[in-house]
N, C-alpha and C positions, 0 to 999 in steps of 0.2 A: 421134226422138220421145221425148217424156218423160211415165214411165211415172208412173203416180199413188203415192203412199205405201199400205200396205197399211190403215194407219188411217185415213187418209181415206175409202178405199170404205169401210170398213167404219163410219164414220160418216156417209156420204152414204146407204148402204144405212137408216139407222134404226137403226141397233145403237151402243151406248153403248159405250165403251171397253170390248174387251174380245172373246170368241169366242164365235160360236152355233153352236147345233147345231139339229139336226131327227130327229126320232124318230116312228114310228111305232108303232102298237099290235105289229103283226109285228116289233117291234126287242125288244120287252119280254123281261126276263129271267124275271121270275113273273109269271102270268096268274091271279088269287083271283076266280072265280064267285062274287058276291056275292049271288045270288038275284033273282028277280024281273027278269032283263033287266037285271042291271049287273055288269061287271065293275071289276076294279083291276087295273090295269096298273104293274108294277116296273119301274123301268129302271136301266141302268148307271151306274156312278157316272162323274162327268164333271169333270173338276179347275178349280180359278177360281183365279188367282193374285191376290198381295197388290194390294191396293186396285183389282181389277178387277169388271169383268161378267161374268155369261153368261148370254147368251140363250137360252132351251128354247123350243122351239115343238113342241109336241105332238100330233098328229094321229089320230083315232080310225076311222080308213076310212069310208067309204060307208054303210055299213048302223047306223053307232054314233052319238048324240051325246055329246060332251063333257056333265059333270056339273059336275066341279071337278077342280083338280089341287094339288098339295102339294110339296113337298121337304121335305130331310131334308142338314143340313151338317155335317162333322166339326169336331171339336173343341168344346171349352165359351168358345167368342169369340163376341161381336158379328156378326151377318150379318143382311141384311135383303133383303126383295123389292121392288124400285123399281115393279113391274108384276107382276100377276098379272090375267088378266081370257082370256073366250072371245073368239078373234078372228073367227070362223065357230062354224056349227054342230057341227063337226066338229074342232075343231082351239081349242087353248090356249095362251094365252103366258104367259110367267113370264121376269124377267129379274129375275136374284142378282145381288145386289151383298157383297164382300167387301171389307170395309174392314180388314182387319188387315194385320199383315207377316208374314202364314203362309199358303202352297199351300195349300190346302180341297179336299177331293170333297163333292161337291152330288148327291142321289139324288133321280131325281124322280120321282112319283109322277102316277097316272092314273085317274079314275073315270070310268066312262061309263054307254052304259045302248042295249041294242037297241032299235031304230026301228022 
């Protein structure tokens, strides 16, 4: 049996060249009480290699909705977001794209807001 390429599922899935991840509120590294039923959610930094993607998909549990969310890229180079938008109530996507020929960490950021 012949096995698929790894880029193919991974472009039959939706996902643009490149790797995603998935995070949740409980994966966050700093949690900032913003007042009034919102929080900010920190998370780890995650690497995107020369002229690739990556996928965030962000997730805010049950009781939270998604507000907006952000990132944050190292170096002073070009890098841009092909998609950022709420995919559910509770959950965000954002997919980086890196167009340089330098490894990046990408931090991505999270606002929400109690239901």
């Amino acid at each position: 049996m012949k096995k698929k390429s790894s880029l193919k599922a991974v472009k039959k899935a939706g996902v643009k060249r490149g790797k995603a991840v998935t995070l949740s509120t409980r994966n966050a590294r700093i949690t900032q009480n913003l007042g009034n039923g919102f929080e900010r959610f920190v998370f780890q930094p995650f690497t995107v290699l020369p002229g690739r993607f990556l996928t965030i998909t962000l997730s805010s549990g049950t009781l939270r909705s998604v507000i907006s969310a952000g990132w944050s890229i190292s170096g002073l180079l070009p890098a841009y977001a092909t998609d950022s938008f709420p995919a559910r109530t509770n959950q965000w996507i954002i997919v980086i794209h890196n167009p340089t020929v330098f490894t990046r960490t990408v931090t991505p950021y999270l606002i929400t807001k109690f239901t």
